[in-house]
N, C-alpha and C positions, 0 to 999 in steps of 0.2 A: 115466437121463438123464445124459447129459454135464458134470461139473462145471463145467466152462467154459461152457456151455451157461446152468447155470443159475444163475451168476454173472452170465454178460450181460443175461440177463431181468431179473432182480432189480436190476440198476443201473437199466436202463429204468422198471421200475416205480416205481422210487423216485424219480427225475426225474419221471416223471409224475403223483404223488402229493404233490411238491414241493406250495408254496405259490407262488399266482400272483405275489408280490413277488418271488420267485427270479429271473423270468423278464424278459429285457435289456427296458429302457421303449422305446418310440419316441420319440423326442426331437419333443418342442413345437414346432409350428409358428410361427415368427417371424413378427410381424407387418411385411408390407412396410413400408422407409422411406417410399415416396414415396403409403403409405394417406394421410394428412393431404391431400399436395398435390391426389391427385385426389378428393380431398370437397371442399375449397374450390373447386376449379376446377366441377367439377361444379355446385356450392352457387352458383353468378356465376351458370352457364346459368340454375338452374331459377329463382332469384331476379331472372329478364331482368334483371340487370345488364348481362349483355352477351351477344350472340346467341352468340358460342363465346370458347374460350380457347386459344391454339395455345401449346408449351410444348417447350422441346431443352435438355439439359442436357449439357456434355462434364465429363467428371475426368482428368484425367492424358493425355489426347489419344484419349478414347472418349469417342463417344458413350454415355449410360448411362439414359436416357432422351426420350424424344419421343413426342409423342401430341399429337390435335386434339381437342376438345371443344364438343358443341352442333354449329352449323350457320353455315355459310363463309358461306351463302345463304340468308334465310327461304324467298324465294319459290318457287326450286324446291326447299326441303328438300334441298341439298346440304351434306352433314358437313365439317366441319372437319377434315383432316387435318396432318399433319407437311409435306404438299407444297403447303398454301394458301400464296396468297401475298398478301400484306397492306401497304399503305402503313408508314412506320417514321416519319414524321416528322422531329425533332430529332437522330434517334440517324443522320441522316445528318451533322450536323455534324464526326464525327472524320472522317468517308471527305474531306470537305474539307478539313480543315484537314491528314490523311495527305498530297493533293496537295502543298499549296502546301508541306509541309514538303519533299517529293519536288523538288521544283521549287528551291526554297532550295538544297539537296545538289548540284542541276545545277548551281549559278550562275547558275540564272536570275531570280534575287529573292534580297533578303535580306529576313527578318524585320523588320528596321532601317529598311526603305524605309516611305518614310511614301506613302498613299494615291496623291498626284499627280504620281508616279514614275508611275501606271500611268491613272489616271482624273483626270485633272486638276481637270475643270469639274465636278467634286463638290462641293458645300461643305467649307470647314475642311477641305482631303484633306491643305492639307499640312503641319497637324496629327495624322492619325490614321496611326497606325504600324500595320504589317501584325501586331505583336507585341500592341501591343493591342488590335487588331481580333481575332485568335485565343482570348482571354482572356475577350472581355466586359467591358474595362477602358479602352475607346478613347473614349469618352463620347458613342456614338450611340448613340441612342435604338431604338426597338423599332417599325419601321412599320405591321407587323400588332395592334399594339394602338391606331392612330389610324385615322381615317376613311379613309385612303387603303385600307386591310384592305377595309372594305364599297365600299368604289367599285370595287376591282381586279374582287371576285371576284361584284360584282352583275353584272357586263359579259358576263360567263361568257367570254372571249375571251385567248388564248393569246397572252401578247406577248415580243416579244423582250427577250434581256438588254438592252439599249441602251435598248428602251423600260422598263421597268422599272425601272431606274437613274436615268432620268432623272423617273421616277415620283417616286420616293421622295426625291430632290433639291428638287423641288418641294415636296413636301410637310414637309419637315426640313430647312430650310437652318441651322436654328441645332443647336448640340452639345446633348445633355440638362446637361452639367456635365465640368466638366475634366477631359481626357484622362490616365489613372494616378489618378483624385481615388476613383475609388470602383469597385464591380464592377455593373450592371446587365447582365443577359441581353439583346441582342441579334440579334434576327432579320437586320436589317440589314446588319450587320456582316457575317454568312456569307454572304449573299446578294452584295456588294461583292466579298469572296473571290471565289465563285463566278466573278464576270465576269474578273475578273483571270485566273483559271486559262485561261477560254474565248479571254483576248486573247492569252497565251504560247504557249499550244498554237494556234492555229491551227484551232480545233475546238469544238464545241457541248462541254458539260460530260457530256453521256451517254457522247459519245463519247470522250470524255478520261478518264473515270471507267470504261467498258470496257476501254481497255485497258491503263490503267496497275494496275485494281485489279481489278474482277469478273473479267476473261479471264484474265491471272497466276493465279490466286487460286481459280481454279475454284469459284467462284459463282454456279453457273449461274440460280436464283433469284432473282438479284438485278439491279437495274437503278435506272437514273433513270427517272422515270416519265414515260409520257404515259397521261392518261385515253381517247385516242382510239386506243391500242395495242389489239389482240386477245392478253392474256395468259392465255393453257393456268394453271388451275386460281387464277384472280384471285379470293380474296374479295371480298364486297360489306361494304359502311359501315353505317352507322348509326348511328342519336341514337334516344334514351329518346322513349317516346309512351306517358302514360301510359293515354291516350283511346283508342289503338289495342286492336286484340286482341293480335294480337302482344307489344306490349310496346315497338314499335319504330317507327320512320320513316325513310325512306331517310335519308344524309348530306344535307346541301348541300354543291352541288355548288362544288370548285373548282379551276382551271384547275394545272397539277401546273407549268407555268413561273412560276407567282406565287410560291410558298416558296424556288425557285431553290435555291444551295449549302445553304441553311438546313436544308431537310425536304423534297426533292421525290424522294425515293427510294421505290420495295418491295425487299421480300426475304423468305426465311422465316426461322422463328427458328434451323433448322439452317444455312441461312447464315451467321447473324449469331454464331450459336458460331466456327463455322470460320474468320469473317475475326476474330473476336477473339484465335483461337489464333494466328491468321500472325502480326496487327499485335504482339500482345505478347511473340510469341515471335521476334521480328524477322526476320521476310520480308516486310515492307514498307518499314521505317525504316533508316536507320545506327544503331547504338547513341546516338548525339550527338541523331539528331533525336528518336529515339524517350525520350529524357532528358529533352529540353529539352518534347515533351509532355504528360510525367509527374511534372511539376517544377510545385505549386502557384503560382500567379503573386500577386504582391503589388504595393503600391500604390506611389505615388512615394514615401511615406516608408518605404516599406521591410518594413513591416505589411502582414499579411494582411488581407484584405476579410472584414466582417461585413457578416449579414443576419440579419433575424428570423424564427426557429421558430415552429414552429404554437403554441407557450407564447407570445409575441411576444419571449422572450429574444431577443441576438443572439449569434450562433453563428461561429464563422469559415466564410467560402467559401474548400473546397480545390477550387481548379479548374484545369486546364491548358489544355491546346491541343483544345477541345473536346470532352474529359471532365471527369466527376466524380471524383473522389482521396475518398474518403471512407473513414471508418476504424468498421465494423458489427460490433458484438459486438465487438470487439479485434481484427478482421482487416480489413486494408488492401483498399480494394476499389478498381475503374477503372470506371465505369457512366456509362450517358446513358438519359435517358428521351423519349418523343417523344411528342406528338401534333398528329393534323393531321385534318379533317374525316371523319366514320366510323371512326377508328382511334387508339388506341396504342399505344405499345411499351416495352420496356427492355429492355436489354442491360447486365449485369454481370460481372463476374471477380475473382474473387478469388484473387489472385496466390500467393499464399504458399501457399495448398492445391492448385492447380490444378485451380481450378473453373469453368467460366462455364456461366450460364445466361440464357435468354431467353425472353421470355413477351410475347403480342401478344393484344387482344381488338379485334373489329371493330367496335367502337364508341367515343361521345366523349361527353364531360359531356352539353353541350348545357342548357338553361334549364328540362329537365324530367326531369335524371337523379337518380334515387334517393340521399338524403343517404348512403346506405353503398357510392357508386358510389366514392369516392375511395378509402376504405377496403381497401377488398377486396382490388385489385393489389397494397397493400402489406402484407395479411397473407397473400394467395399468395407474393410475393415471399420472405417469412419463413420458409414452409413450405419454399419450394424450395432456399432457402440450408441450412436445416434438414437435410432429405433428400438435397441433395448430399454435405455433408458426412460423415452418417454411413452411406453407401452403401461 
């Protein structure tokens, strides 16, 4: 036999009589980051907290996750997808207050201008400055938390800006407490915005908000709402029944002109990432405007506004121009949360990593939602900050 021959054989054999430790490992399967998010999300459906969870996440200018969960629709058992589309409520308030800053930059408004520059026969207008009307620091009160809320939306009937205004005039002629005195949330206030923008433009607020923001912006998703629109892939609403099979009971119903600039938007959550990447990465604002909305607002003395934590400590309110400035874990965040009948939402960013993510479930408290209904979005919320981060 060939020396070489049987040299070759002989290393073979010997490799092959090695011990299996010799042999390279397959490297451990890493457990996904975003295992956590969809158990909790998951753990919402099958706990009817809420009929689905819809979920988009960007880092660095990707997408890096999106998915729907549970069901858009009990009735026809239609799924929840990344392309449902869902009321947003409150988190329509920066798309407002993005105008009127829009609008400021034209010269056509200053901030400065107090109310009766634009709506006169308002109460106290010409007291309330467009600055702290954007703030929640103007000292109007909140209409959807007084009887005028059950009168508007018992009527079930679509009114205009003009009547609306002159609704809510009616019903709040007096301020809650002086103007710069303290910070109260505000429906009104956005809602006041709202008509202002429809009187400079020359145009309903859908159509003003088309094409200054969603058509730019390519959001195609997204829209001011009307309930008597035919919207391609619209979730349905919903309130907790604990008496139901389901788990569920349609929303009540309300008229999408009654929230006005406040919360009468939809969108998806992949929307609401992408107009967050323009607005903060400035293809909406000037640098000046986009400052002056990111700039916590404080009181007449010069202090920030407190309010009481679920401890009832009081905490500081960091709020600007219709966001939240909050600072989670040690990283600066820019967030707004919403809800509005069948639905909420949030929208957050966190700036310094280049994160936003967005999370919508088609349901609301309502007088029969489950004690761990609060709960849950905001420990989804925690996984998905989680999972963003170390993706």
């Amino acid at each position: 036999m060939d020396l070489n021959r049987r040299v070759s054989l002989a290393g073979i054999l010997a490799l092959a009589a090695a011990p299996a430790l010799a042999r390279p490992r397959k490297a451990a399967k890493q457990p996904s980051p975003w295992a956590d998010v969809e158990a909790q999300a998951g753990k919402m459906v099958a706990d009817k907290l809420t009929p689905c969870v819809q979920i988009c996440v960007r880092k660095k200018g990707a997408v890096i996750f999106s998915k729907g969960f549970g069901l858009a629709d009990i009735e026809t058992a239609t799924p929840m997808s990344p392309a449902s589309v869902c009321r947003i409520g409150s988190v329509t308030k920066q798309f407002t207050a993005s105008v009127i800053l829009q609008l400021a930059q034209e010269g056509k408004l200053s901030l400065d201008d107090n109310l009766s520059v634009y709506l006169p026969d308002f109460p106290n207008a010409q007291r309330l400055s467009l600055r702290r009307m954007l703030s929640h620091t103007s000292g109007l009160g909140n209409f959807t938390d007084g009887p005028i809320n059950e009168f508007l939306q018992a009527s079930r009937i679509d009114r205009t800006t003009t009547e609306l205004v002159k609704a809510m005039a009616d019903a709040s002629p007096k301020l809650a407490y002086e103007p710069g005195a303290d910070w109260r949330y505000s429906n009104t206030a956005y809602v006041l915005l709202g008509a202002i923008i429809e009187k400079l433009s020359g145009a309903s607020l859908a159509h003003t908000m088309q094409d200054r923001l969603f058509g730019p912006l390519g959001l195609t998703n997204t829209a001011v709402d009307d309930a008597a629109e035919v919207v391609p892939n619209r979730a349905s609403g919903y309130m907790s029944a604990r008496a139901s099979a389901s788990g569920f009971q349609n929303a009540s119903f309300t008229a999408m002109s009654f929230p006005g600039g406040a919360g009468d938007m939809r969108a998806t959550t992949g929307d609401l990432c992408a107009w967050h990447a323009a607005l903060l990465g400035g293809k909406v604002l000037s640098p000046e405007s986009l400052r002056a909305m990111l700039t916590p607002v404080t009181l007449n003395d010069g202090k920030l506004p407190t309010h009481p934590n679920r401890a009832g400590d009081k905490v500081e309110t960091l709020y600007g121009f219709g966001v939240s400035l909050d600072i989670i874990g040690g990283r600066r965040t820019v967030s707004h949360g919403g809800e509005i009948q069948g639905f909420a939402a949030y929208l957050e960013t966190l700036p310094d990593d280049g994160v936003t993510f967005a999370q919508m479930i088609n349901t609301e408290g309502g007088p029969f939602a489950p004690p761990a209904f609060r709960a849950a979005p905001s420990g989804l919320n925690r996984a998905i900050r989680a999972a963003a981060l170390a993706a």
